[in-house]
Backbone of each chain as ProteinMPNN parsed JSONL, in Angstrom:
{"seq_chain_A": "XXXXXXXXXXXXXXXXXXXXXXXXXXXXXXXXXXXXXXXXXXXXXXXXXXXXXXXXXXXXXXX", "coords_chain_A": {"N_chain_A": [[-124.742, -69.103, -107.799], [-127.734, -70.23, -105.943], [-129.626, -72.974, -105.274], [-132.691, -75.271, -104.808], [-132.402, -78.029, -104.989], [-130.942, -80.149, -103.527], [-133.075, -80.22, -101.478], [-135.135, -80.839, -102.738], [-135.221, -82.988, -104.13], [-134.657, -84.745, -101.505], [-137.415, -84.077, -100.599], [-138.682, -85.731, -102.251], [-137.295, -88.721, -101.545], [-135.405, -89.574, -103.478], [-132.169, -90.828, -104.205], [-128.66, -89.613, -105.138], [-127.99, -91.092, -107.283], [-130.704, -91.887, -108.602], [-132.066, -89.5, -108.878], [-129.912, -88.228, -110.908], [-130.168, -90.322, -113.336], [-133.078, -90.217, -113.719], [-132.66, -87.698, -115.198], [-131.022, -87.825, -117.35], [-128.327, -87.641, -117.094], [-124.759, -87.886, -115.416], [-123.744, -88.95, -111.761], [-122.166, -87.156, -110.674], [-122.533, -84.674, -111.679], [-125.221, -84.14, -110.462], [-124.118, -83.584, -108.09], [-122.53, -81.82, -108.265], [-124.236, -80.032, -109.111], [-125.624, -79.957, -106.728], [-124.048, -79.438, -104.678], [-123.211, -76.398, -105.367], [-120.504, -76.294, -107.542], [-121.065, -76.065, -109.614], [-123.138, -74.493, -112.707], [-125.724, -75.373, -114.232], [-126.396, -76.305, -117.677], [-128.716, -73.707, -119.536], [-130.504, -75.585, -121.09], [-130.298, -77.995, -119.46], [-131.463, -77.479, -117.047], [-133.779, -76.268, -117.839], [-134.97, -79.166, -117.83], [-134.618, -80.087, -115.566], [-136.244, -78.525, -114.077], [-138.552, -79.017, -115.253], [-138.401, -81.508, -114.618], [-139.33, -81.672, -112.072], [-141.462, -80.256, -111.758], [-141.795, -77.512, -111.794], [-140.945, -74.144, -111.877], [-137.77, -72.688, -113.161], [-136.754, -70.604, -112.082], [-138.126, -71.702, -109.34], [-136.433, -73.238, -108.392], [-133.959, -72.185, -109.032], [-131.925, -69.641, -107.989], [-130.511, -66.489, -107.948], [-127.553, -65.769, -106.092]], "CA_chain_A": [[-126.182, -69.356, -107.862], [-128.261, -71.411, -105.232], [-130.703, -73.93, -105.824], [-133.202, -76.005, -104.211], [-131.847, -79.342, -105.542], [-130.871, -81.415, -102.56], [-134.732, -80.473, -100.891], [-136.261, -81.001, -104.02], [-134.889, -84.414, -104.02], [-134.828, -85.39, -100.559], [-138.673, -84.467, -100.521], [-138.791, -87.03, -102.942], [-136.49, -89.811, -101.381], [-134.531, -89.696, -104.769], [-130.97, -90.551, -104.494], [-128.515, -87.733, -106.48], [-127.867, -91.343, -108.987], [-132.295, -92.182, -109.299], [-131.997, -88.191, -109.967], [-128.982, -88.699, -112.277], [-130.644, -91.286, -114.241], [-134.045, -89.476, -114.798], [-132.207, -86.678, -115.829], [-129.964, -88.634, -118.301], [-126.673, -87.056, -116.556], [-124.107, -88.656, -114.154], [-124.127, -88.886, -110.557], [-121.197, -86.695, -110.088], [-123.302, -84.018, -112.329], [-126.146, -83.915, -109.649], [-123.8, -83.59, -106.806], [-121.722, -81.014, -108.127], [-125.15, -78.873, -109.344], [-126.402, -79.468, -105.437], [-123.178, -78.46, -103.926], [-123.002, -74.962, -105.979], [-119.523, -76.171, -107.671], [-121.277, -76.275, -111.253], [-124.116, -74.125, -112.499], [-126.209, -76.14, -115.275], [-127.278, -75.129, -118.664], [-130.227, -73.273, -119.85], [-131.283, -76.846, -121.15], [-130.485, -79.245, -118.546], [-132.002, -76.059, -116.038], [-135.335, -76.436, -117.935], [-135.154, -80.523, -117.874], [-134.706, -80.847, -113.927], [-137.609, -77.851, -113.812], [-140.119, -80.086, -116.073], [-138.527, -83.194, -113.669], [-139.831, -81.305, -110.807], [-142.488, -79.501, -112.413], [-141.63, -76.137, -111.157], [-140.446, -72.841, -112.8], [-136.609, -72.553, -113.227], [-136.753, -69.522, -110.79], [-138.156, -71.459, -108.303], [-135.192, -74.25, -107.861], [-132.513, -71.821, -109.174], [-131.817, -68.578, -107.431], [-129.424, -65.86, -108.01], [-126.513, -65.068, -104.76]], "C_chain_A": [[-126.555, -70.418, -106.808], [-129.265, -71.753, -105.508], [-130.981, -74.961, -104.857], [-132.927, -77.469, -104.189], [-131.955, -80.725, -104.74], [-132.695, -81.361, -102.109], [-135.583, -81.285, -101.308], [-136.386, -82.824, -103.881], [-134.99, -85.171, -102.827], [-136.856, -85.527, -100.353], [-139.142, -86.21, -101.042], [-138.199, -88.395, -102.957], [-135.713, -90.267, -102.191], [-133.406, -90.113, -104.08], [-130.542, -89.93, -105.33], [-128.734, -89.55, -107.64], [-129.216, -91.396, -109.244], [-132.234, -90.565, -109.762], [-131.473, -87.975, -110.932], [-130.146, -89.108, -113.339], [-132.167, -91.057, -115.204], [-133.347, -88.592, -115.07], [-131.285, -86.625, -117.779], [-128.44, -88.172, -117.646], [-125.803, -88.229, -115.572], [-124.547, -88.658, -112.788], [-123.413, -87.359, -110.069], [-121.702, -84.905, -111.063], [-124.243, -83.246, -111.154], [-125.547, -83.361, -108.563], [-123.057, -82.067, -106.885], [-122.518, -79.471, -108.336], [-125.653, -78.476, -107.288], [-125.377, -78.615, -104.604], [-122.358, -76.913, -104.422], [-121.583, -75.22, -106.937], [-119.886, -76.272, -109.396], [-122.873, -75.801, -111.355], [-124.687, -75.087, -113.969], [-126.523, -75.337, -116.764], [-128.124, -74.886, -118.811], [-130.92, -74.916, -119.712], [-130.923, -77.898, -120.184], [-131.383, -78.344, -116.777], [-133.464, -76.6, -117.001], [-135.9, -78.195, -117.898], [-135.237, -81.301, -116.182], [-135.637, -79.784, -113.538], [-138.935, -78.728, -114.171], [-139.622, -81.455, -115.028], [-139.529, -82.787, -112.383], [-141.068, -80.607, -110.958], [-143.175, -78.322, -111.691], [-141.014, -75.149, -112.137], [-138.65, -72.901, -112.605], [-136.345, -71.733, -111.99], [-137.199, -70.656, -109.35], [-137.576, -72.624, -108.09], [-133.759, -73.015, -108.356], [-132.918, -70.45, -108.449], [-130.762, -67.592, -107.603], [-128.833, -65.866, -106.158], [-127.439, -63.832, -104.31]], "O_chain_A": [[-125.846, -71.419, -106.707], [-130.034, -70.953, -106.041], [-130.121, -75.523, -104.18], [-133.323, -78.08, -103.197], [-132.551, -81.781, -104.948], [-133.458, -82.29, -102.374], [-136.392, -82.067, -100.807], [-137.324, -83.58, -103.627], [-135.414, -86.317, -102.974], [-137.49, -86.549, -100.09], [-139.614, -87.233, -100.547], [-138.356, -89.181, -103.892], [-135.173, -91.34, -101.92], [-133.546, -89.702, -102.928], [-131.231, -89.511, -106.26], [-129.453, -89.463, -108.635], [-129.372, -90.896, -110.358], [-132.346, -90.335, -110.966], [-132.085, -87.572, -111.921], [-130.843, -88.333, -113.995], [-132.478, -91.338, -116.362], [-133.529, -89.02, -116.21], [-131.115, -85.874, -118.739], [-127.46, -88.751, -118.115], [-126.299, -89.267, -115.135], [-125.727, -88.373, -112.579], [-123.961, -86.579, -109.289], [-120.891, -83.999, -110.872], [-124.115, -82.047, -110.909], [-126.258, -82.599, -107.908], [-122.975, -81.293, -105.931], [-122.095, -78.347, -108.063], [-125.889, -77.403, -106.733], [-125.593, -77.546, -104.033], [-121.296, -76.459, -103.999], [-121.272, -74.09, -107.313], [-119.037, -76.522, -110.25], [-123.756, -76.26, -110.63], [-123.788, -75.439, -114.732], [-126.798, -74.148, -116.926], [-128.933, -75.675, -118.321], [-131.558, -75.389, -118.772], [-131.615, -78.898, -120.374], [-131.691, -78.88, -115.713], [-134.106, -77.51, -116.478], [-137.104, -78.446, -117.934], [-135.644, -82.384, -115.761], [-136.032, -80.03, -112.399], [-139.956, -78.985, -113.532], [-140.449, -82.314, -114.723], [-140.339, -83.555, -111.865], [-141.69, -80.448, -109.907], [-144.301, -78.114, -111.238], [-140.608, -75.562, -113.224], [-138.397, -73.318, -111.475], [-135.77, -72.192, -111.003], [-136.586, -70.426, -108.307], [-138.328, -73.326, -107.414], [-132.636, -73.199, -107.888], [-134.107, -70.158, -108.325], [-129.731, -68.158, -107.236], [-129.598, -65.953, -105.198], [-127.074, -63.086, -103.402]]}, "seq_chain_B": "XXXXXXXXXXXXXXXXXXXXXXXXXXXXXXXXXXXXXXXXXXXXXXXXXXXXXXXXXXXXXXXXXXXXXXXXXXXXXXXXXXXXXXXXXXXXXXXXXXXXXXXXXXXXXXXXXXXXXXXXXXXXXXXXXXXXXXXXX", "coords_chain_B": {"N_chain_B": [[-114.431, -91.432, -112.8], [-116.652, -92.773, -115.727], [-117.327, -95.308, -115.824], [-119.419, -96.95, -116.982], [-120.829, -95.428, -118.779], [-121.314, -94.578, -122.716], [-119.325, -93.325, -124.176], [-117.261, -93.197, -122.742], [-115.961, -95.338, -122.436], [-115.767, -96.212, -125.055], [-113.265, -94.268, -125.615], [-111.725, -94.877, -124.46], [-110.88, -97.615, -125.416], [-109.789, -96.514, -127.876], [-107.495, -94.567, -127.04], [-106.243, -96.947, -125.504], [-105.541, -98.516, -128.128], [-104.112, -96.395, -129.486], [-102.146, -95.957, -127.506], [-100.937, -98.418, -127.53], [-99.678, -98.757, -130.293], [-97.862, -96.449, -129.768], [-96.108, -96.985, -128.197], [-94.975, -99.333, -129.228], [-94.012, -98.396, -131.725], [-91.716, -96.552, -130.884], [-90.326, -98.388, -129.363], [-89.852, -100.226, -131.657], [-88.383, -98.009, -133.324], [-86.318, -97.468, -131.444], [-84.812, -99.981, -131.423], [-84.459, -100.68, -134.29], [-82.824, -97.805, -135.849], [-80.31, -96.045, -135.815], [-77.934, -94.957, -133.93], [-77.66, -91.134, -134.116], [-77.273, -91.562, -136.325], [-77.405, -90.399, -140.021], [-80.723, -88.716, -141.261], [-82.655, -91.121, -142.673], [-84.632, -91.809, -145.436], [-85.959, -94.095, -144.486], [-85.707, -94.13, -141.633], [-86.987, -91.603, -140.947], [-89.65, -92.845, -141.702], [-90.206, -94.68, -139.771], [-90.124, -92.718, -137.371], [-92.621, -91.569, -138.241], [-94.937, -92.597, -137.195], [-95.216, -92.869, -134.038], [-96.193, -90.25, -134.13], [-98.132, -89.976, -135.883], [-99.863, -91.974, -134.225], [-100.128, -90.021, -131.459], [-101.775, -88.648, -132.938], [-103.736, -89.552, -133.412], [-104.453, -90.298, -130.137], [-105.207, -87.552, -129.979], [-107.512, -87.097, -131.52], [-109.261, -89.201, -130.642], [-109.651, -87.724, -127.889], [-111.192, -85.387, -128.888], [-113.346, -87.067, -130.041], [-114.148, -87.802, -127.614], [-115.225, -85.559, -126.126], [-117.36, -84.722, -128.385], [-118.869, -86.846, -128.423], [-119.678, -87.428, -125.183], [-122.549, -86.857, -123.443], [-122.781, -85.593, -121.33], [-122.66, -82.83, -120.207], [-120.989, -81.663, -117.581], [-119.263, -83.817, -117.056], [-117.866, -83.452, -119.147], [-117.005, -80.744, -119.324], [-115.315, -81.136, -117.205], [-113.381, -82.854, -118.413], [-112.199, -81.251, -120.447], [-111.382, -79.021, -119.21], [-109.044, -80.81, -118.148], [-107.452, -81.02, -120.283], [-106.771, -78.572, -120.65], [-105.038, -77.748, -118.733], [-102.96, -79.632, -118.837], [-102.433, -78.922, -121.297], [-101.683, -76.412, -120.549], [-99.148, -76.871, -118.553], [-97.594, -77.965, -120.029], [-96.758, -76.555, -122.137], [-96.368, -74.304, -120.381], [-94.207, -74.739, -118.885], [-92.163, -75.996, -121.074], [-91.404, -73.717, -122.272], [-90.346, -71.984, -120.167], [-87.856, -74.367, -119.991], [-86.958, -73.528, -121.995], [-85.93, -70.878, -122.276], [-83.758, -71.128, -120.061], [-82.451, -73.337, -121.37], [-81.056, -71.891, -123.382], [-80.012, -69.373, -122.806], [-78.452, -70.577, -120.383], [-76.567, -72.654, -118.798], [-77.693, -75.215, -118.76], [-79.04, -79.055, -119.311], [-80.313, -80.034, -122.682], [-83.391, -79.903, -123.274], [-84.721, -83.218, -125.109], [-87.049, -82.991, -127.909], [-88.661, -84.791, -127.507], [-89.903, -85.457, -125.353], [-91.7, -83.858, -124.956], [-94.824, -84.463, -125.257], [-95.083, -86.988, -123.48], [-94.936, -85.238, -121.06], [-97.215, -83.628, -121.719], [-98.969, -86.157, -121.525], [-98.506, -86.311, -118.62], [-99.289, -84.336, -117.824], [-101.853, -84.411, -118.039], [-102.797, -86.219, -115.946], [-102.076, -84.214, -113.956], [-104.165, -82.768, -114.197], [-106.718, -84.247, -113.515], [-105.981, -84.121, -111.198], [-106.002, -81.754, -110.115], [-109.114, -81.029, -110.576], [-110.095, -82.568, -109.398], [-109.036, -81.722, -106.78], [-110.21, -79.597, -106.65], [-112.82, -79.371, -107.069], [-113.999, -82.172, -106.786], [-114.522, -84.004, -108.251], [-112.308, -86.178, -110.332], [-112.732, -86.963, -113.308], [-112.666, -89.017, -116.606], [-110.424, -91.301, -116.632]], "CA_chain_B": [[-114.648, -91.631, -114.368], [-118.231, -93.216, -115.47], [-117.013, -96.841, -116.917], [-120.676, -97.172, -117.49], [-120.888, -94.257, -119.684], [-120.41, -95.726, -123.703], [-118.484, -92.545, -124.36], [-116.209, -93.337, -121.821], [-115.759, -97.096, -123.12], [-114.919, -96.045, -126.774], [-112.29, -93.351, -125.797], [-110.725, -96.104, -123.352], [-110.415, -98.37, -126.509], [-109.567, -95.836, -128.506], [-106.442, -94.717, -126.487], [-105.502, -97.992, -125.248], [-105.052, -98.892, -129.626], [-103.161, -95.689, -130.225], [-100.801, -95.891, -126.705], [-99.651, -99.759, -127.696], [-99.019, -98.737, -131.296], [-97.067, -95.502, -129.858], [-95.049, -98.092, -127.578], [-94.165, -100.452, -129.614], [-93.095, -97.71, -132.316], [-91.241, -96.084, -130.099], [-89.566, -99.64, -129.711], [-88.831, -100.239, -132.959], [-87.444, -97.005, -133.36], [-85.071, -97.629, -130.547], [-83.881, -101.118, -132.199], [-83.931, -100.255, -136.074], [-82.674, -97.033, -135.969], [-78.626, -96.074, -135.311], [-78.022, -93.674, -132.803], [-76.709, -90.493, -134.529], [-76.883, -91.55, -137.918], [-77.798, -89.106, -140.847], [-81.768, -88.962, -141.18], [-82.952, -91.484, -144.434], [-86.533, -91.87, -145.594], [-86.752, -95.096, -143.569], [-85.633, -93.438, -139.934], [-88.324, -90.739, -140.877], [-90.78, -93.222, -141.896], [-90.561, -95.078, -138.346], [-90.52, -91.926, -136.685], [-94.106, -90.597, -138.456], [-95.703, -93.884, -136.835], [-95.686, -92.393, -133.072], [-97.022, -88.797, -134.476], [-99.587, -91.026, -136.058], [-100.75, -92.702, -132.676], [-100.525, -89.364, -131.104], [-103.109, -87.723, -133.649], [-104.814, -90.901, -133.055], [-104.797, -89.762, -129.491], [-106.27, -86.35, -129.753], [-109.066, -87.571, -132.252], [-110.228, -90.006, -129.713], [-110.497, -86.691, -126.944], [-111.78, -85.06, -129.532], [-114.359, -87.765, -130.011], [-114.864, -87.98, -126.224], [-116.305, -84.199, -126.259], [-118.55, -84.824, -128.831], [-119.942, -87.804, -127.769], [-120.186, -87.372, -124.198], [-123.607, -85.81, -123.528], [-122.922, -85.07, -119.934], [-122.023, -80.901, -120.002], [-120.189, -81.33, -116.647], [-118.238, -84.515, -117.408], [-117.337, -82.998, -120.675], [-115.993, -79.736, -117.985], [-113.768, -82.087, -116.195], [-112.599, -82.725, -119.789], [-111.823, -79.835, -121.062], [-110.114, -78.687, -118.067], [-107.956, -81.449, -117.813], [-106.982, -80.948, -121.268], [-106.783, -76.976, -120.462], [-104.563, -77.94, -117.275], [-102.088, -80.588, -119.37], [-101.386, -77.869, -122.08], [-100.574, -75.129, -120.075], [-98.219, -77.118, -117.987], [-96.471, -78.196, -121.165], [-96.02, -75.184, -123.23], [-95.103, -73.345, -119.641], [-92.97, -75.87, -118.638], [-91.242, -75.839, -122.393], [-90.784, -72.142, -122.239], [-89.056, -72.228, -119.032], [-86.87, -74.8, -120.037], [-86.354, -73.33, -123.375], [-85.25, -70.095, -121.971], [-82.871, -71.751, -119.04], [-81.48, -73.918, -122.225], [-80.805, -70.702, -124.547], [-78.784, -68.685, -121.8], [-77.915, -70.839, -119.452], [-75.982, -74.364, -119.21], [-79.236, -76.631, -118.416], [-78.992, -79.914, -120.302], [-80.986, -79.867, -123.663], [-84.6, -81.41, -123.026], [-85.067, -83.65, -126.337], [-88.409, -82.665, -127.761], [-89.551, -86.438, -127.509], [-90.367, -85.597, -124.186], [-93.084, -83.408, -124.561], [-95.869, -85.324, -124.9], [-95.43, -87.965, -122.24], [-95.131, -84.168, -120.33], [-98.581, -83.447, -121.486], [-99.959, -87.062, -121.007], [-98.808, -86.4, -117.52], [-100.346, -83.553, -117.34], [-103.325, -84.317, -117.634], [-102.859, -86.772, -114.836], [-102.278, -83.1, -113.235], [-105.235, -82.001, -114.461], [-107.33, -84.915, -113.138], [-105.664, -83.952, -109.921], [-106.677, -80.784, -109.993], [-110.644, -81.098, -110.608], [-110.544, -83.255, -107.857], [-108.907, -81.051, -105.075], [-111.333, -77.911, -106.981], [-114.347, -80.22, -107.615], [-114.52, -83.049, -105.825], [-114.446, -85.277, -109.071], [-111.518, -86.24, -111.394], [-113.054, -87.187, -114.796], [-112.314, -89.876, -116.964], [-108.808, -91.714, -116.876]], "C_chain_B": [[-115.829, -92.379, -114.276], [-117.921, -94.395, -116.467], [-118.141, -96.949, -117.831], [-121.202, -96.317, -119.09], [-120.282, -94.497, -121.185], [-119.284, -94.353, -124.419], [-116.353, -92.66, -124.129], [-115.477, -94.448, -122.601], [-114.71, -97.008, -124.436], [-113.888, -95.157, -126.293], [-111.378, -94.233, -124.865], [-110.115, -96.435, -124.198], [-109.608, -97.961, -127.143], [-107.803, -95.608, -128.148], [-105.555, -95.46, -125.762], [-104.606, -98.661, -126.672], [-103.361, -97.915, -129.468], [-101.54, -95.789, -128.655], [-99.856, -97.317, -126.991], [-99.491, -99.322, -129.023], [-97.528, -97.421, -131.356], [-95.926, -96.244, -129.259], [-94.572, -98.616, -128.216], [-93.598, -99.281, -131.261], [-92.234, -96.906, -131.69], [-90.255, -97.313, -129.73], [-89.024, -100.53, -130.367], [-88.222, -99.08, -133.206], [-85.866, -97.448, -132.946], [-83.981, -98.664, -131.151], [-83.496, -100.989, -133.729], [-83.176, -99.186, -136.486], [-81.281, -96.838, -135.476], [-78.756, -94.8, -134.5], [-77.028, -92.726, -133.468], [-76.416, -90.411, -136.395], [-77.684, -90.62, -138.727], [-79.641, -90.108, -140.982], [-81.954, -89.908, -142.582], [-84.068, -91.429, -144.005], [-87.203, -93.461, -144.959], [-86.722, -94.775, -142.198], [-86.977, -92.33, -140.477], [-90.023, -91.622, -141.103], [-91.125, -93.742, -140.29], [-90.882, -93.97, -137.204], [-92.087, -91.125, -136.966], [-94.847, -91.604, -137.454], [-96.105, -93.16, -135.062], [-96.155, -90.856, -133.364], [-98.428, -89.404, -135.018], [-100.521, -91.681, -135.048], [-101.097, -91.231, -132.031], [-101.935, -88.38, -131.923], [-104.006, -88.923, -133.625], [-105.886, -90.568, -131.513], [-105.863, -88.468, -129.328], [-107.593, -86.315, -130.391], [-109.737, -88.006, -131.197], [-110.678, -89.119, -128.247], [-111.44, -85.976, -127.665], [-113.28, -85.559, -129.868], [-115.154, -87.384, -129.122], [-115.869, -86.74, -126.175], [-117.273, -84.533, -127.098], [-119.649, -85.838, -128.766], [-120.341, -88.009, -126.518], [-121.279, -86.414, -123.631], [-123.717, -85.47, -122.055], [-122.189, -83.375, -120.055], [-121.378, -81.145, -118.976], [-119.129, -82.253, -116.481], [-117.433, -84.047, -118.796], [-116.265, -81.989, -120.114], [-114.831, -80.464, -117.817], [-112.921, -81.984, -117.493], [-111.45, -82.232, -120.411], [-110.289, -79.266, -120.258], [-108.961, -79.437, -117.708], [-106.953, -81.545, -119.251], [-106.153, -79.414, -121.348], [-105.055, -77.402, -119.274], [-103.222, -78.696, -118.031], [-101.262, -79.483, -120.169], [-101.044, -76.467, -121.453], [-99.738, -75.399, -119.236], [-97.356, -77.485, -118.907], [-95.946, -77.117, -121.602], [-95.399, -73.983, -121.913], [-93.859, -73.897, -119.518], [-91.39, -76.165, -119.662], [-90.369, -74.681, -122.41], [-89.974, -71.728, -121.459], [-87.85, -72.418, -119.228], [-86.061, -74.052, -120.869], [-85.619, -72.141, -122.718], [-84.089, -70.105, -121.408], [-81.853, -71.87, -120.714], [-80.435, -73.165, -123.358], [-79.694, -70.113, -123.955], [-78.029, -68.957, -120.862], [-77.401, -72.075, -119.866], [-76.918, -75.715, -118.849], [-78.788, -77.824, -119.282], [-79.869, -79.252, -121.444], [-82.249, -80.442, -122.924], [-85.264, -81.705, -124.968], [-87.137, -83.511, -126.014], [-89.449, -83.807, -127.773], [-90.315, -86.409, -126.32], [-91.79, -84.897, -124.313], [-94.46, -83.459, -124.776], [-96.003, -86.295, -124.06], [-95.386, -86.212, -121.074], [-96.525, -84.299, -120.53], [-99.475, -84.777, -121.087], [-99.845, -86.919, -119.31], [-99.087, -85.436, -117.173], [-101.76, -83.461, -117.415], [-103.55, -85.366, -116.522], [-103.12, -85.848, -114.062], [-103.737, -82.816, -112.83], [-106.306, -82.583, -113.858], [-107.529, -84.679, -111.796], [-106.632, -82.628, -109.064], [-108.065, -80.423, -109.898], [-110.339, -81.775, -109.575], [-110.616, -82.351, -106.742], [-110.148, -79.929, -105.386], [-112.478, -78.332, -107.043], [-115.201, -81.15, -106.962], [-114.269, -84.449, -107.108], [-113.446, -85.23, -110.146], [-111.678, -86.382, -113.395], [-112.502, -88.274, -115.423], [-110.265, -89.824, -116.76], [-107.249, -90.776, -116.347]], "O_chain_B": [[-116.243, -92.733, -113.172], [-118.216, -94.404, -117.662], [-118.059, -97.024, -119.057], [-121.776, -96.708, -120.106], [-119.061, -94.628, -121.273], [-118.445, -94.728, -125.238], [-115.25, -92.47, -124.642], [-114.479, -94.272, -123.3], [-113.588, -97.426, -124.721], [-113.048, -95.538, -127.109], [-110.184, -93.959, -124.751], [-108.961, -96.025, -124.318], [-108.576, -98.619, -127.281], [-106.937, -96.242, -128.752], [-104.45, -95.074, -125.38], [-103.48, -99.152, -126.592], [-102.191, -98.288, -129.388], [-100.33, -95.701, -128.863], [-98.644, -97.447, -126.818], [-98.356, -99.793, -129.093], [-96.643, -97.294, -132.203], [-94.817, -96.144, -129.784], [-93.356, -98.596, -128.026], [-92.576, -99.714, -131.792], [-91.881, -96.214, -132.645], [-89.092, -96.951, -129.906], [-88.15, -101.35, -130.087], [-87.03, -99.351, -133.35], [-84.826, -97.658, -133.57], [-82.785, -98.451, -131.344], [-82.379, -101.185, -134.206], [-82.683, -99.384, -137.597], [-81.021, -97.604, -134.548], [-79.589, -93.895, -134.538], [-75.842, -93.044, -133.554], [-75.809, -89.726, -137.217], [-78.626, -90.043, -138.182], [-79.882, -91.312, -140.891], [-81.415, -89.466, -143.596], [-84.554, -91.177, -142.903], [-88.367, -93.862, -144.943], [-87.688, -95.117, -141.517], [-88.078, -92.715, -140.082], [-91.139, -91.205, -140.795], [-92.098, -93.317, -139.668], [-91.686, -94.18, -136.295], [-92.612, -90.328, -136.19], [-95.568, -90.906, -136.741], [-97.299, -92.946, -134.856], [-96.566, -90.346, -132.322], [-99.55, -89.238, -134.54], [-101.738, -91.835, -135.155], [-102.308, -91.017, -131.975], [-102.778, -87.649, -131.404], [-105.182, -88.805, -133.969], [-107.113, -90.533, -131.414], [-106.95, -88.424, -128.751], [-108.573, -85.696, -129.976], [-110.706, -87.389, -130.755], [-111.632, -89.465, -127.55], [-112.558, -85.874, -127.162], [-114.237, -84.791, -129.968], [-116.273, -86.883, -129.235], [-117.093, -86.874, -126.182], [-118.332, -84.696, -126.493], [-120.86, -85.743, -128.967], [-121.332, -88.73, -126.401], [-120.964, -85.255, -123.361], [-124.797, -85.063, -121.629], [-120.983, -83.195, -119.887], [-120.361, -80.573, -119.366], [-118.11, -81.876, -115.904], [-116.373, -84.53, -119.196], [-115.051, -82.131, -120.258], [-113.683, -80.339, -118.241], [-111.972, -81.212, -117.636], [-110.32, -82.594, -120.737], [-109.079, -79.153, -120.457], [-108.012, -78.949, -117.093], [-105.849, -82.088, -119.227], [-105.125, -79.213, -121.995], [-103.999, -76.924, -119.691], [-102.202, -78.123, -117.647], [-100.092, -79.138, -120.003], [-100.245, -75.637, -121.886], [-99.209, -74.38, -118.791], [-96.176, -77.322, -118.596], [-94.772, -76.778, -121.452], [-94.509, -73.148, -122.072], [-92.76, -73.564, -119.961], [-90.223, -76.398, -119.345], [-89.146, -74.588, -122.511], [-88.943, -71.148, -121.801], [-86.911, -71.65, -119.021], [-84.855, -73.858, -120.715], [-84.433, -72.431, -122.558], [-83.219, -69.361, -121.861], [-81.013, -71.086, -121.155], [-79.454, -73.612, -123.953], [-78.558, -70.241, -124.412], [-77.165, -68.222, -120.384], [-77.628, -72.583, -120.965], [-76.651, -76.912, -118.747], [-77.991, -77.454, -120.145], [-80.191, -78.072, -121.307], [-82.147, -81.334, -122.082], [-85.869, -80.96, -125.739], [-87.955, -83.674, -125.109], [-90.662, -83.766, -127.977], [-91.27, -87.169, -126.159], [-92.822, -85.356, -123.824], [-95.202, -82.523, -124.479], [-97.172, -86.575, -123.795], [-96.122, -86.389, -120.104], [-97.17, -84.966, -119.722], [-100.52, -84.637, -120.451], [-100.8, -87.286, -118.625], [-99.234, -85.383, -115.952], [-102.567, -82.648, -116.965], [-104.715, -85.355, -116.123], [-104.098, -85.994, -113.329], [-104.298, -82.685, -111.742], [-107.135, -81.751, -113.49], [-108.58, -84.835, -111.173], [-107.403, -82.532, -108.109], [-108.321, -79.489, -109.138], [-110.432, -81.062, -108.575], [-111.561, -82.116, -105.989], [-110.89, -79.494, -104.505], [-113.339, -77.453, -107.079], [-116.395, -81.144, -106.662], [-113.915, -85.594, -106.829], [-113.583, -84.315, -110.958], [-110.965, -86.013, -114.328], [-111.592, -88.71, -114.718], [-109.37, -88.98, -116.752], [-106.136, -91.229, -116.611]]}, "name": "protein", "num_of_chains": 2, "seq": "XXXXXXXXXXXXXXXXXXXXXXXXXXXXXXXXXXXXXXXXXXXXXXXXXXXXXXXXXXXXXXXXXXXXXXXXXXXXXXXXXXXXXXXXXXXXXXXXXXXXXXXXXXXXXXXXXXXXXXXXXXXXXXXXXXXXXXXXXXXXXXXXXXXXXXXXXXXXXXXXXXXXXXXXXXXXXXXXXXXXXXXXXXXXXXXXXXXXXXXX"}
């Protein structure tokens, strides 16, 4: 799956931990969702959609 | 690992208790105990004491999963737990076979749990080179 993640965040000058931290997750969480090596769950997938306040679809993407 | 993290903290504690009570039974053993002599109900009592720390141990992973609310640190987890026991029980089976038909030494079964604690060192290893991040401890 690919996802907008890093953009999303760089738009926003976030670092992944200020993303971490609103999220409630780790750092190593954020890094491993941006670099494709971990896909998230439903619920932490609808919690960084409402962070960004976008549709799931349009930060996650199927291959 | 996420020091910060109070998950983390308590399962530190946790397995720092049960590894000095497995040590130092494991060290009375060695001194109270005769080498060879017929089993009594006090050599079995000193020997429940490190099975006791070890179920001490797996409670406190046990813990860790349910109290760590990170889903992808929990992963690492898992997997390093996943990664520990299938290098043990292959590793056993191996031997065991070698030891059955062939002239291998024996391997006393005391060993195989410091096997799995170092496998999950493995296992730590492993998320890293596959991941990028090791996971607690």
């Amino acid at each position: 799956m690919n996802n907008r993640l890093k953009v999303l965040r760089a738009e926003r000058n976030w670092s992944q931990q200020d993303l971490a931290e609103q999220l409630g997750v780790s750092r190593q969480s954020v890094n491993a969702i941006e670099t494709g090596k971990y896909d998230p769950s439903l619920p932490l997938a609808f919690r960084i959609a409402e962070l960004f306040a976008l549709s799931i679809e349009a930060i996650f993407q199927r291959d | 690992m996420s020091p910060r993290n109070p998950a983390f903290r308590s399962y530190q504690r946790r397995m720092a208790l049960a590894t000095v009570v497995y040590v130092a039974a494991i060290f009375a053993a060695s001194t109270i105990l005769h080498h060879r002599a017929a089993p009594s109900p006090e050599a079995i009592g000193v020997a429940l004491v490190p099975g006791l720390a070890i179920l001490f141990m797996i409670y406190a992973i046990a813990r860790l999963l349910l109290e760590l609310d990170d889903e992808y640190l929990r992963l690492l987890e898992v997997r390093k737990a996943l990664f520990a026991t299938a290098l043990t029980l292959a590793g056993c089976s191996v031997w065991g076979v070698l030891e059955i038909f062939t002239a291998v030494p024996p391997l006393p079964v005391f060993w195989v749990f410091p096997l799995w604690a170092v496998g999950l060192a493995g296992g730590a290893m492993f998320n890293k080179a596959t991941l990028g991040t090791g996971g607690c401890a």
